[in-house]
C-alpha positions in Angstrom: 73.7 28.3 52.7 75.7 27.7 50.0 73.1 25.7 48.4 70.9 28.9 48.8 73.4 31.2 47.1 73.8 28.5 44.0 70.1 28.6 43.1 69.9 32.3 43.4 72.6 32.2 40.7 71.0 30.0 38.7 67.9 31.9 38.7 69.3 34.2 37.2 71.2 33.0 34.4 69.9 32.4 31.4 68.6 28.9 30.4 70.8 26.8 28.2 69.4 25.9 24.6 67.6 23.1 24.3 69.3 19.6 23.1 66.9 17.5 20.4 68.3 14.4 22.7 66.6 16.4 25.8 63.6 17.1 24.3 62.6 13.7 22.7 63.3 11.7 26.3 61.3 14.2 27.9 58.5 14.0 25.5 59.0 10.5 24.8 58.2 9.8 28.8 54.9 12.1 29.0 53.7 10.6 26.0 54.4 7.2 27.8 53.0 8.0 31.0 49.4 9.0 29.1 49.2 6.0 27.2 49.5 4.2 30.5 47.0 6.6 32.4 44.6 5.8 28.8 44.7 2.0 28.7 44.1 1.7 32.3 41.1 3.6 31.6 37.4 2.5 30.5 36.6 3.3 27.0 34.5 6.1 26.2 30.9 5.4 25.1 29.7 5.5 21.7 33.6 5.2 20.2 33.4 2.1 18.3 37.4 1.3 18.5 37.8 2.0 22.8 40.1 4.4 22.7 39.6 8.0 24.0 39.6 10.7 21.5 42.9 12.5 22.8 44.8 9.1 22.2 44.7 10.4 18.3 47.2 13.0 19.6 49.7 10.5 21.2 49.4 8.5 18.3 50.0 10.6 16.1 53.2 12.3 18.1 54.9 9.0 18.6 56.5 8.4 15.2 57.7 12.3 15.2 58.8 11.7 18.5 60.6 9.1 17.8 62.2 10.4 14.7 63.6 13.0 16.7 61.5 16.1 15.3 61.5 17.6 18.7 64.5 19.0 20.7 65.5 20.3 24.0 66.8 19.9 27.7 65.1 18.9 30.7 63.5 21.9 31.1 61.1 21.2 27.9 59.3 18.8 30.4 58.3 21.7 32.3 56.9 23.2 29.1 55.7 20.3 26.6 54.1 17.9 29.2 51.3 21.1 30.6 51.0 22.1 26.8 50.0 17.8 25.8 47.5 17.8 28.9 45.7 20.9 28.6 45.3 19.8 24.3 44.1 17.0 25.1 41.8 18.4 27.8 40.4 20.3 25.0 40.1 17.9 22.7 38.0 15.9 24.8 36.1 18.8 26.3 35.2 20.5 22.9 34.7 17.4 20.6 36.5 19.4 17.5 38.6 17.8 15.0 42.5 19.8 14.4 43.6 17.5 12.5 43.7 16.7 9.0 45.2 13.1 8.1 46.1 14.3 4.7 48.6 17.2 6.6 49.9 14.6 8.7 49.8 11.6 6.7 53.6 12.0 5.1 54.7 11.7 8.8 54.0 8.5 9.1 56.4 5.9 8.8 56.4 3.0 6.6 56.4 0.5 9.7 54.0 2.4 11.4 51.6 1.8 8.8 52.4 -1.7 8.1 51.4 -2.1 11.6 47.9 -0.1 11.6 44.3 -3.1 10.1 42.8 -1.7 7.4 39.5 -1.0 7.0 36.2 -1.9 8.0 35.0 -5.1 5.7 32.8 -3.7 2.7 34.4 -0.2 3.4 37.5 -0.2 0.9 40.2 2.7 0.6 41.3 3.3 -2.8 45.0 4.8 -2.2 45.8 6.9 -5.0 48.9 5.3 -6.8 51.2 8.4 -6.0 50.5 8.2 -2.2 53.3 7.6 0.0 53.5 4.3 1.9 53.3 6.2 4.9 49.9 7.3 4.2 48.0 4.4 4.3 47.5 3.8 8.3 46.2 7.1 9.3 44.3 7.3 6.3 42.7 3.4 7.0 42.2 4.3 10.6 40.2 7.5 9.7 37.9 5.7 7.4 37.6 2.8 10.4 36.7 5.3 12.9 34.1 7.3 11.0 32.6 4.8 9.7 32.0 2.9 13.1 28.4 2.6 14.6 28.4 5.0 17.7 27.3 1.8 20.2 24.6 0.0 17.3 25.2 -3.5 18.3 23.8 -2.4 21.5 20.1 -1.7 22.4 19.1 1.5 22.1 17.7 3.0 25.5 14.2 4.0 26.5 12.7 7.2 27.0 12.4 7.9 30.8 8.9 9.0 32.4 8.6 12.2 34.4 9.3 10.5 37.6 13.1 9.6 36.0 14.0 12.3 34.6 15.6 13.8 37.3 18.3 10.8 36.7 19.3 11.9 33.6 20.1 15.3 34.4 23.2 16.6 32.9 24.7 18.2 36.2 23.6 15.2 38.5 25.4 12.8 36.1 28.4 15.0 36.5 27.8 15.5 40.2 28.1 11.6 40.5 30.6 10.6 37.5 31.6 7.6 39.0 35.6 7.6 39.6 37.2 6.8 36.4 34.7 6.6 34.0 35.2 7.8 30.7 32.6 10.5 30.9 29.3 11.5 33.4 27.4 10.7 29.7 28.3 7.5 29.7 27.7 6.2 33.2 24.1 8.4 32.9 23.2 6.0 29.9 24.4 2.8 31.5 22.2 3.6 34.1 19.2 4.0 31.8 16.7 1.0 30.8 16.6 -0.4 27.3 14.2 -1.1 25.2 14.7 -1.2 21.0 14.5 1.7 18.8 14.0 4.5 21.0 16.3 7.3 22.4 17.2 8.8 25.7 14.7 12.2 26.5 17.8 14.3 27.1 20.6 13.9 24.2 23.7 15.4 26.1 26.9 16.2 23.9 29.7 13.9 23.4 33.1 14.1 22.2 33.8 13.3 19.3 34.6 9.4 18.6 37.7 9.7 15.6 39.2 12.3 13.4 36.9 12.2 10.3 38.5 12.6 6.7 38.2 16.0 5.6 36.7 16.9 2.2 39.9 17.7 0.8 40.3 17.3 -3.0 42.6 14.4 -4.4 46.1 15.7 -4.8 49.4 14.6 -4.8 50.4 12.8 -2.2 46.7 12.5 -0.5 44.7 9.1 0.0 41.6 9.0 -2.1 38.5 7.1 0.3 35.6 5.9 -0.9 33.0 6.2 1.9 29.4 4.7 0.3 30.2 1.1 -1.0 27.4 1.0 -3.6 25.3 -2.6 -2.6 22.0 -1.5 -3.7 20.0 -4.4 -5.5 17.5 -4.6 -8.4 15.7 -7.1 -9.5 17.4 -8.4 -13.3 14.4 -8.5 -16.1 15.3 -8.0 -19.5 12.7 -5.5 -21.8 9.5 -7.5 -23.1 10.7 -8.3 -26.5 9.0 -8.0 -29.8 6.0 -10.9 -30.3 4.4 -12.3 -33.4 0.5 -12.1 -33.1 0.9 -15.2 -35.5 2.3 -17.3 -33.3 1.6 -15.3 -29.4 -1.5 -13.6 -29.8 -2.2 -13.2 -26.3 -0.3 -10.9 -23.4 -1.2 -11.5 -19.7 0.5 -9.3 -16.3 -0.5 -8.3 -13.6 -1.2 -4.8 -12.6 1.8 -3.0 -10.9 0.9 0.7 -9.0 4.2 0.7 -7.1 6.1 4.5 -7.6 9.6 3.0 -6.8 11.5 3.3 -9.6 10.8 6.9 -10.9 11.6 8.3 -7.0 14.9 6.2 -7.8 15.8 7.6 -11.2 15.2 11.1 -9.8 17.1 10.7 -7.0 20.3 9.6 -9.5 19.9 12.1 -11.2 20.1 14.8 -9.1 22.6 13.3 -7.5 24.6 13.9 -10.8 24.3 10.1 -11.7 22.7 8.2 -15.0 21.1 5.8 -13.0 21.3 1.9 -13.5 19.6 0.9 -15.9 17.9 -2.6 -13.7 16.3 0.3 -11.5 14.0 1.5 -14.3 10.9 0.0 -14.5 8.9 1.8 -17.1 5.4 1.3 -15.9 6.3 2.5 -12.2 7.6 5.8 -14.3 4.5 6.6 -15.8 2.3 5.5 -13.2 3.7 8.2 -11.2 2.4 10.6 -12.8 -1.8 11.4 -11.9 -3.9 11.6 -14.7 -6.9 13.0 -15.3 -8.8 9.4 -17.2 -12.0 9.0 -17.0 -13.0 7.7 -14.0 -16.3 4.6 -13.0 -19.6 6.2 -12.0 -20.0 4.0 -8.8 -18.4 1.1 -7.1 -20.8 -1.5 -8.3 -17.9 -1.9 -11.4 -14.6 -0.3 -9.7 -12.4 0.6 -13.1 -12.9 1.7 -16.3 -10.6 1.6 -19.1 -10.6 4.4 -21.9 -7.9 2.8 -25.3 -6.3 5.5 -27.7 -4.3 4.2 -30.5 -1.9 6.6 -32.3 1.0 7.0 -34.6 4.6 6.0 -32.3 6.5 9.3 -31.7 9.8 7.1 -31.9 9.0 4.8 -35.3 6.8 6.2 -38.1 6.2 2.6 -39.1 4.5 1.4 -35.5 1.5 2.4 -33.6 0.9 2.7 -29.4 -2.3 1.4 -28.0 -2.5 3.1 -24.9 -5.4 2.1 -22.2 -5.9 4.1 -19.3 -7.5 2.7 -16.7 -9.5 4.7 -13.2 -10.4 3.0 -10.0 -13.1 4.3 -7.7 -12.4 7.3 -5.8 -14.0 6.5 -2.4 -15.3 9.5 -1.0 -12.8 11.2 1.8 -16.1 10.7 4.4 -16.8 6.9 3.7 -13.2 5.8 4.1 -13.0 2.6 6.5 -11.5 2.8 9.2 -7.6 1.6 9.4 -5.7 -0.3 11.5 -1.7 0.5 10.8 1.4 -0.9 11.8 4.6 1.0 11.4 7.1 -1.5 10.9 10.2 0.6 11.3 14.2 -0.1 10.8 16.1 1.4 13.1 19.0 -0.7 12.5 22.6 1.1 12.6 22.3 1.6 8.8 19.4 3.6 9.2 21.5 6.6 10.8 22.4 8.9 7.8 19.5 12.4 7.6 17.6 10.7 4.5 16.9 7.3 6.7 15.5 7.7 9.7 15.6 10.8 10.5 13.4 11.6 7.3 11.5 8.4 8.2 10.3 9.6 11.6 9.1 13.0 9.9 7.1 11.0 7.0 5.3 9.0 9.5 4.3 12.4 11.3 2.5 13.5 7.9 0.8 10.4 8.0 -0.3 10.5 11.5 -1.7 14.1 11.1 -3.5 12.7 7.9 -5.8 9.4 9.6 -8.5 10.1 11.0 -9.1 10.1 15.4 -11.2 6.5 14.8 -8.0 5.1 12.8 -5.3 2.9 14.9 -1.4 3.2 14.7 1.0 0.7 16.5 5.0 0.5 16.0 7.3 -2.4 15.8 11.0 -1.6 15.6 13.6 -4.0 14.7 17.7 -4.3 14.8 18.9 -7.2 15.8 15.8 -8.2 17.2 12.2 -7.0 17.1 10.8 -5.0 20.0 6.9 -3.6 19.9 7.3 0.9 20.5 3.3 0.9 21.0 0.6 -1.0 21.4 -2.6 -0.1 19.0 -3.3 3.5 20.0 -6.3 5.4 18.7 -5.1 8.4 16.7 -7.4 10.6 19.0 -3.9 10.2 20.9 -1.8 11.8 18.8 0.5 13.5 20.4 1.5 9.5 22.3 1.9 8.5 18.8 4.2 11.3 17.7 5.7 11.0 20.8 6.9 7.6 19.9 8.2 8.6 16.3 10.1 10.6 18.4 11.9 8.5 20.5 13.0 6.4 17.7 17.0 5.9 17.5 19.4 4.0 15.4 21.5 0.9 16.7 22.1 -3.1 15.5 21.8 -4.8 12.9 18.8 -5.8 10.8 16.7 -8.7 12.1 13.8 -8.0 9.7 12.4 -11.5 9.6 11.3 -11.0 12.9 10.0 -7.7 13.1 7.8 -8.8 10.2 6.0 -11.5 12.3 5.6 -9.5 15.4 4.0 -6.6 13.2 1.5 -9.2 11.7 0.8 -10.4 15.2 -0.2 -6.4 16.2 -1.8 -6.2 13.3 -4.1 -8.9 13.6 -4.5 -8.2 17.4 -6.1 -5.1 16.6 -7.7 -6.4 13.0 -10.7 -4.4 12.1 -13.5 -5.8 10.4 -14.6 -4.3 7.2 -11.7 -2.2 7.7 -8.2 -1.8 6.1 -5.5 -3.3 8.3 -1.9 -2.8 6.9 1.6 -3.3 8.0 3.9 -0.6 6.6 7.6 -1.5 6.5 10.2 1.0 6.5 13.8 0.5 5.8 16.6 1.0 3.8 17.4 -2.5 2.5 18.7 -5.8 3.6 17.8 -8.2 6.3 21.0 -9.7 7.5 19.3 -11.5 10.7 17.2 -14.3 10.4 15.8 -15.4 7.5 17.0 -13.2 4.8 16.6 -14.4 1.6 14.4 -13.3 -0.7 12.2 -16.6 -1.0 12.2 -16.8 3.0 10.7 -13.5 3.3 8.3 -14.4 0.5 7.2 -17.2 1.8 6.8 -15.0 5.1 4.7 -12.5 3.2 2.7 -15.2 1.6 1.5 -16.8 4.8 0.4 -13.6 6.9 -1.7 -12.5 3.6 -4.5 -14.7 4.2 -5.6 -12.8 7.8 -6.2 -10.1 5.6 -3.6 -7.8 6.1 -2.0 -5.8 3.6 1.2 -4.7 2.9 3.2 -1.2 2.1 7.2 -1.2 1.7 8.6 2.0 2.0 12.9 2.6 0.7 15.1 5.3 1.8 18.1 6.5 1.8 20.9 5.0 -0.7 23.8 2.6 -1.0 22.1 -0.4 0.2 19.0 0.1 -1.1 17.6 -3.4 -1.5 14.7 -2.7 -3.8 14.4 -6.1 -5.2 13.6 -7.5 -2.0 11.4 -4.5 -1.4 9.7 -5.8 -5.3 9.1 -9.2 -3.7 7.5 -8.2 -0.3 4.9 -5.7 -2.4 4.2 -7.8 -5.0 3.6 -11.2 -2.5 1.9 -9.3 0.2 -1.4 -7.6 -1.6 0.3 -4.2 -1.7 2.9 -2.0 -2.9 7.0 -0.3 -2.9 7.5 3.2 -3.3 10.6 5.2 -2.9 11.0 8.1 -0.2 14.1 10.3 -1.0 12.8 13.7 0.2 10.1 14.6 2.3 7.7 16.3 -0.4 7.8 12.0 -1.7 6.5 11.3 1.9 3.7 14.2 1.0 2.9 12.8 -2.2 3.0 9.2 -1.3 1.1 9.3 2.4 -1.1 12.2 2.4 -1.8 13.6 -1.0 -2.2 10.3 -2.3 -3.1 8.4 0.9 -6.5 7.0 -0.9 -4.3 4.9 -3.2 -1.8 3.9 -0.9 -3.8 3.0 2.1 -7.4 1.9 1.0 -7.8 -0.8 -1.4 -10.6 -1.2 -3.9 -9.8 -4.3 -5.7 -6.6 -7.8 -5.2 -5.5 -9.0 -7.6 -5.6 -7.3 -10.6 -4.9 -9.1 -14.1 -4.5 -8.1 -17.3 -5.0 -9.9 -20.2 -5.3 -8.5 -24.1 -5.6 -10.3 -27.1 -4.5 -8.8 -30.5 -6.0 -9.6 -33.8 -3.9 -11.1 -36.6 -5.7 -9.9 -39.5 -4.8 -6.9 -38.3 -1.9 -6.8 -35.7 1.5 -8.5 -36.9 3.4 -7.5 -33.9 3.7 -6.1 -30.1 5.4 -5.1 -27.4 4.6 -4.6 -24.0 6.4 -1.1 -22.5 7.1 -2.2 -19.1 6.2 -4.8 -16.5 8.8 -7.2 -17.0 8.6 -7.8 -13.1 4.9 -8.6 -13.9 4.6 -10.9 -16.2 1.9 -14.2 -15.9 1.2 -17.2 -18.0 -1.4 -17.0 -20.0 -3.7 -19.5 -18.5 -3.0 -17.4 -14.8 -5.4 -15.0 -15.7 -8.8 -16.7 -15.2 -7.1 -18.5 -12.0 -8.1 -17.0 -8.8 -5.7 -18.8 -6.7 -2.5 -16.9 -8.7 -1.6 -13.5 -6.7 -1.2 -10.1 -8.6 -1.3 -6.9 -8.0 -3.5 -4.5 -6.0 -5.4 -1.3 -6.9 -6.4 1.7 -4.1 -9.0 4.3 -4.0 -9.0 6.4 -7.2 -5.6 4.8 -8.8 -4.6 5.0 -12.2 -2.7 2.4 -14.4 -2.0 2.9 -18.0 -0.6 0.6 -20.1 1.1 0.8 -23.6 1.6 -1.3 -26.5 3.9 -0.7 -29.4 2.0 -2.5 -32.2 2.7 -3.1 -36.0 0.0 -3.0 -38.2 -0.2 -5.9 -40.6 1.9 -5.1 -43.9 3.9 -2.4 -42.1 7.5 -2.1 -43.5 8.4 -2.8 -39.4 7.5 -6.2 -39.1 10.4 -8.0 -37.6 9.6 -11.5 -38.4 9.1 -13.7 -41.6 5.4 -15.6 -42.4 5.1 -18.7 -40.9 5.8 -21.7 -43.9 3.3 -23.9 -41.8 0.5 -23.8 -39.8 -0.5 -20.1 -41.0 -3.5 -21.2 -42.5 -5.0 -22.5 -39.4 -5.3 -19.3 -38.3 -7.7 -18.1 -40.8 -10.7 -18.8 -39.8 -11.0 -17.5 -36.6 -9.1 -14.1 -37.6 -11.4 -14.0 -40.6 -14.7 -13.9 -38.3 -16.8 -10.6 -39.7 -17.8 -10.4 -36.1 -14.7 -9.6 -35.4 -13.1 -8.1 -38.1 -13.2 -4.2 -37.4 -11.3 -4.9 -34.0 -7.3 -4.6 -33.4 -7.8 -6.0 -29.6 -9.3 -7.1 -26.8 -8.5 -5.7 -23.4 -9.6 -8.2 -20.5 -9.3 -7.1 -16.6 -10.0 -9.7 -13.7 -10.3 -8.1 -10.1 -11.4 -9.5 -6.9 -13.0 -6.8 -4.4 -11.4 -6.4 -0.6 -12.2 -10.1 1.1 -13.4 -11.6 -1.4 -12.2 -15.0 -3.2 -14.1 -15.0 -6.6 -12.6 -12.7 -9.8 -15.0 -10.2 -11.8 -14.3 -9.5 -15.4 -14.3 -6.2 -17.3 -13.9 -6.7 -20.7 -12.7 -3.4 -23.3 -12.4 -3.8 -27.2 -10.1 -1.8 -29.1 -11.0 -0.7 -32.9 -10.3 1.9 -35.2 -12.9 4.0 -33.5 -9.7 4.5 -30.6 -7.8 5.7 -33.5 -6.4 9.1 -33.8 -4.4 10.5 -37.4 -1.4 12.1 -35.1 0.6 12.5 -32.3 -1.1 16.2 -31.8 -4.4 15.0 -31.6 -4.1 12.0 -28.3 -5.2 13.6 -25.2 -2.9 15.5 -23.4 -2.2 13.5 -20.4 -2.1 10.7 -23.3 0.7 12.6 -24.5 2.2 13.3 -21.7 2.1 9.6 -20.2 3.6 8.9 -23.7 7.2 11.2 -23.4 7.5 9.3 -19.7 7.3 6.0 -22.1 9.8 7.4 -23.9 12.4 8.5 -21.3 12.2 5.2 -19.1 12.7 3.1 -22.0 15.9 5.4 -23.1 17.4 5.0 -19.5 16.9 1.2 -19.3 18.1 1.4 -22.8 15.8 -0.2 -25.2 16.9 -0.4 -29.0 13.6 0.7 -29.6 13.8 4.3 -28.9 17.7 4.7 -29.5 17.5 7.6 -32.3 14.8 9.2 -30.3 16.9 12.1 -28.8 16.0 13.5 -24.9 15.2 16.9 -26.3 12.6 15.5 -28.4 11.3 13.5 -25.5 11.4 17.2 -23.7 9.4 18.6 -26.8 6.6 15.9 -26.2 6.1 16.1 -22.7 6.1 20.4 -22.6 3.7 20.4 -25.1 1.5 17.8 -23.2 2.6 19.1 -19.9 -1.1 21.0 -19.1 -2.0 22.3 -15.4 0.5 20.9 -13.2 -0.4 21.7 -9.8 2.3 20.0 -7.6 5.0 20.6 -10.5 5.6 17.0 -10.9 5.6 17.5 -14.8 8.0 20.3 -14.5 10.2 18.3 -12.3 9.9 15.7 -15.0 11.3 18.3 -17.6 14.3 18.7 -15.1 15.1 15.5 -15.0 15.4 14.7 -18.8 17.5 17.9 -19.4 19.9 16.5 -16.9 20.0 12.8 -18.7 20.4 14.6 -21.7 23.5 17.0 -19.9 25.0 13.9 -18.1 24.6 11.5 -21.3 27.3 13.7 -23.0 30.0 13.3 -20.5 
């Protein structure tokens, strides 16, 4: 009884005021007791470190605990321990980040961050040199945990048929969580087969796996983080220098349609970036660009070559010959028929919006483009290659779309492999007559396997002879390997392009599909010849990447480049006339006179040049020659009165050469580069010329930082 009458006292007194000693045991032991009820626990799926998400909380308690922040008597058990569990419910349940490591980060003390691993390898943190100590292990762990593939290292899962889906139900893997598991979402996708590159049918939310750095400005006091290592790789040519016609009279290459480069530089710079200057190749800029040159009358002689020569907007004392060049258009109607393999990444790298994600929608346009006769089959690889469909007549399009679908990130990049395997489709379901091509996607290396870039040539090289062509397609950025993606195009009779946004994908697979997927003519040489009586010097504006020996070009076993339906290629010489105050380099003392002769031939004497182009047609192993000379007939008085598209073609020259800076055109300002190309700019029915314009205003903006 007495007892009874005590606690009814004490219910009615007021309680005493908390004690800091009080408070911290109390909340030092519930914070205890949930880091013992969390490690006992399985590790929720897709959190790259194993930790539940509302272990952030206790870990980020502790050290305030600890320091005695927090104060009270036992009764703040009552009150803090309900308060931690019912936040941490909620974190948990709703997936939302609360906190911001830059709030928290002076918290943090110094042996607590000793203590914390930095990084993720080829992730660095730059700390900002005002940055207190205690910064650095919240900071390191937020980069670590964002960065972290959600599960990439293992297989991706399959995409149930109608008779499963009842097993992936949301409320039936709820209904049958199994008794601890981290969440019903996880137990529902270890229940679920595998199979490479493709996704669950029903994506059902998760928590979220860390606390991601917030975009908060750098200040006092706050950790700076880089996020996007740059490792993107280009290929390392220096510019074609200047040649004497006396002692080199004769340039040879091979012809290069790739679009790469120019979907690079614009993606720099409107990115607010000059971009490097290895990624500029000149010729892939103004190849870009569709021109309106005159064009063959029938496929019996596939190209035809139209030469202007005219005054150098950038050096009053040179000339450019310029030589345009048309393939065959092959009529919509008479297309062969095409047998494609969509070799697709879907490595953990590939998991950013403008990778796969924009991928899968680019393959769609193309899908909606072939025609019902035309086959499609899809080989994904990440870690290891796995076929996604078998060769499926585009008359089933929606199974084909279907499979685009599906397609999900996870692993590493096992490219070598997935190249064989997509060879093998490919020549499983090789059409006769017909154009059979693997088309790799990806957004840069191949770190499984063979993965250098001779191994993967030599790959390439191999699987060519069945007849198979190839198309490599980039996106996304920061490890943009377009070097290797160079050396797969060039060696394996087809071409690189760039896809950064999805009007690219338009312009590259549909609008231009002709060019990119039907092939008129293999390797594809060019060879000109100047004449010293009148020529005393030249340079080649682009394809440094292409270059041949001379005695290449009339031998059929040397690979080069390919051409497709109704293709352009225009290529541009900066020459000097003989006598021109330009002339770079002194008379030969001896030997000049041997010369004479031959350049003294009245033949021969009105000429400047001699174009020369060697093709082979589709399955063929014997070259055809086309042969063009250049005189003064080619000749026009001023810049005004080339062509337009002449023009035009010439202000891209201009602007690729400035970016990959070449001496040549140093005083030659952007806005006069601008003036050219708006003056030549014509009917530009996609905008590509006015998105040109665009981009040399903001080189010209960004150039005087």
């Amino acid at each position: 009884m007495t007892v009874d009458k005590e606690l009814e006292k004490l219910s009615r007194l007021t309680p005493p005021a908390a004690t800091p000693e009080a408070r911290a045991r109390a909340l030092t032991a519930a914070m205890q007791a949930f880091d013992t009820a969390e490690n006992n626990a399985p590790a929720a799926q897709g959190n790259a470190k194993g930790w539940r998400q509302s272990s952030i909380i206790n870990w980020i308690w502790s050290p305030a605990v600890n320091k005695k922040f927090l104060a009270g008597s036992a009764l703040a058990t009552l009150l803090v321990i309900p308060a931690a569990g019912y936040l941490a419910i909620e974190l948990t349940r709703n997936g939302l980040p609360i906190v911001d490591q830059t709030e928290i980060a002076g918290n943090l003390s110094k042996s607590e961050a000793s203590k914390q691993p930095a990084a993720t390898a080829g992730q660095p943190v730059t700390i900002a040199p005002q940055a207190p100590a205690g910064n650095n292990r919240l900071a390191e762990q937020s980069v670590a945990d964002a960065q972290a593939p959600q599960d990439k290292e293992a297989p991706a899962l399959a995409k149930p048929d109608a008779s499963q889906t009842s097993e992936f139900d949301a409320n039936a893997a709820l209904t049958n969580k199994p008794e601890g598991s981290a969440t019903a979402l996880g137990a529902a996708k270890r229940a679920a087969p595998a199979a490479p590159g493709i996704a669950p049918q029903r994506q059902l939310a998760e928590p979220m796996a860390a606390i991601a750095p917030s975009p908060v400005p750098p200040a006092e006091g706050r950790v700076q983080i880089q996020l996007d290592p740059n490792r993107e790789r280009f290929a390392n040519a220096a510019a074609n220098p200047i040649k004497s016609v006396a002692t080199d009279p004769v340039s040879t290459f091979s012809a290069d349609v790739d679009s790469a480069s120019y979907a690079f530089v614009r993606r720099s710079l409107t990115g607010g970036a000059m971009p490097d200057p290895q990624s500029v190749r000149v010729e892939e800029m103004i190849n870009y660009f569709p021109y309106d040159w005159p064009g063959p009358d029938n496929a019996d002689q596939p190209f035809k070559a139209t030469v202007t020569v005219m005054p150098t907007p950038w050096n009053h004392d040179t000339e450019l010959m310029h030589v345009a060049i048309k393939g065959y258009d092959i009529a919509p109607a008479t297309t062969p028929h095409a047998n494609l393999v969509f070799l697709i990444d879907v490595s953990g790298s590939m998991d950013e919006p403008d990778k796969l994600p924009l991928l899968k929608s680019a393959f769609r346009l193309l899908v909606n483009r072939l025609k019902p006769d035309d086959t499609v089959s899809i080989v994904t690889y990440a870690g290891n290659a796995g076929t996604v469909l078998t060769p499926t007549r585009v008359a089933e399009k929606s199974k084909i779309l279907s499979a685009i679908d599906r397609l999900a990130p996870g692993g590493s990049t096992g490219g070598a492999e997935g190249i064989e395997a997509a060879y093998d489709l490919a020549k499983q379901a090789f059409v006769k007559d017909g154009v059979n091509r693997v088309m790799l996607a990806t957004d840069g290396d191949f770190n499984v396997g063979p993965s250098s870039d001779e191994d993967l040539k030599r790959i390439i090289e191999e699987r060519r002879k069945d007849g198979i062509f190839l198309t490599v397609l980039g996106f996304g950025r920061g490890n943009l390997n377009d070097s290797l993606m160079q050396t797969l195009g060039q060696n394996g009779n087809g071409s690189a392009a760039y896809i950064g946004t999805l009007a690219e994908a338009q312009k590259t697979l549909v609008e231009e599909a002709g060019s990119t997927l039907f092939p008129i003519a293999s390797d594809v040489k060019f060879q000109v010849e100047f004449n010293p009586e009148r020529i005393a010097e030249y340079r080649l504006i682009g394809y440094e990447t292409r270059a041949l020996n001379r005695e290449d070009f009339n031998n059929d076993r040397v690979d080069a480049g390919d051409i497709g339906s109704g293709r352009s290629v225009t290529v541009i010489y900066e020459i000097t006339p003989k006598g021109s105050p330009a002339v770079m380099n002194d008379d030969l003392r001896y030997g000049a006179a041997d010369q004479v002769p031959a350049a003294a031939d009245s033949t021969h004497h009105g000429e400047l040049a001699f174009v020369k182009m060697r093709y082979k047609r589709p399955g063929e192993d014997k070259s055809a020659l086309i042969t063009t000379p250049v005189s003064d007939g080619n000749a026009v008085a001023t810049v005004d009165a080339a062509p337009q598209d002449v023009r035009f073609s010439v202000a891209v020259a201009a602007f690729g050469q400035k970016l990959s800076h070449v001496a040549a055109v140093d005083t030659y300002s952007y806005q006069a580069i601008a003036d050219l190309a708006a003056a030549s700019r014509g009917t530009d029915t996609f905008g590509y010329r006015s998105d040109f314009l665009s981009l040399v205003r903001l080189a010209d903006g960004l150039s005087q930082r």
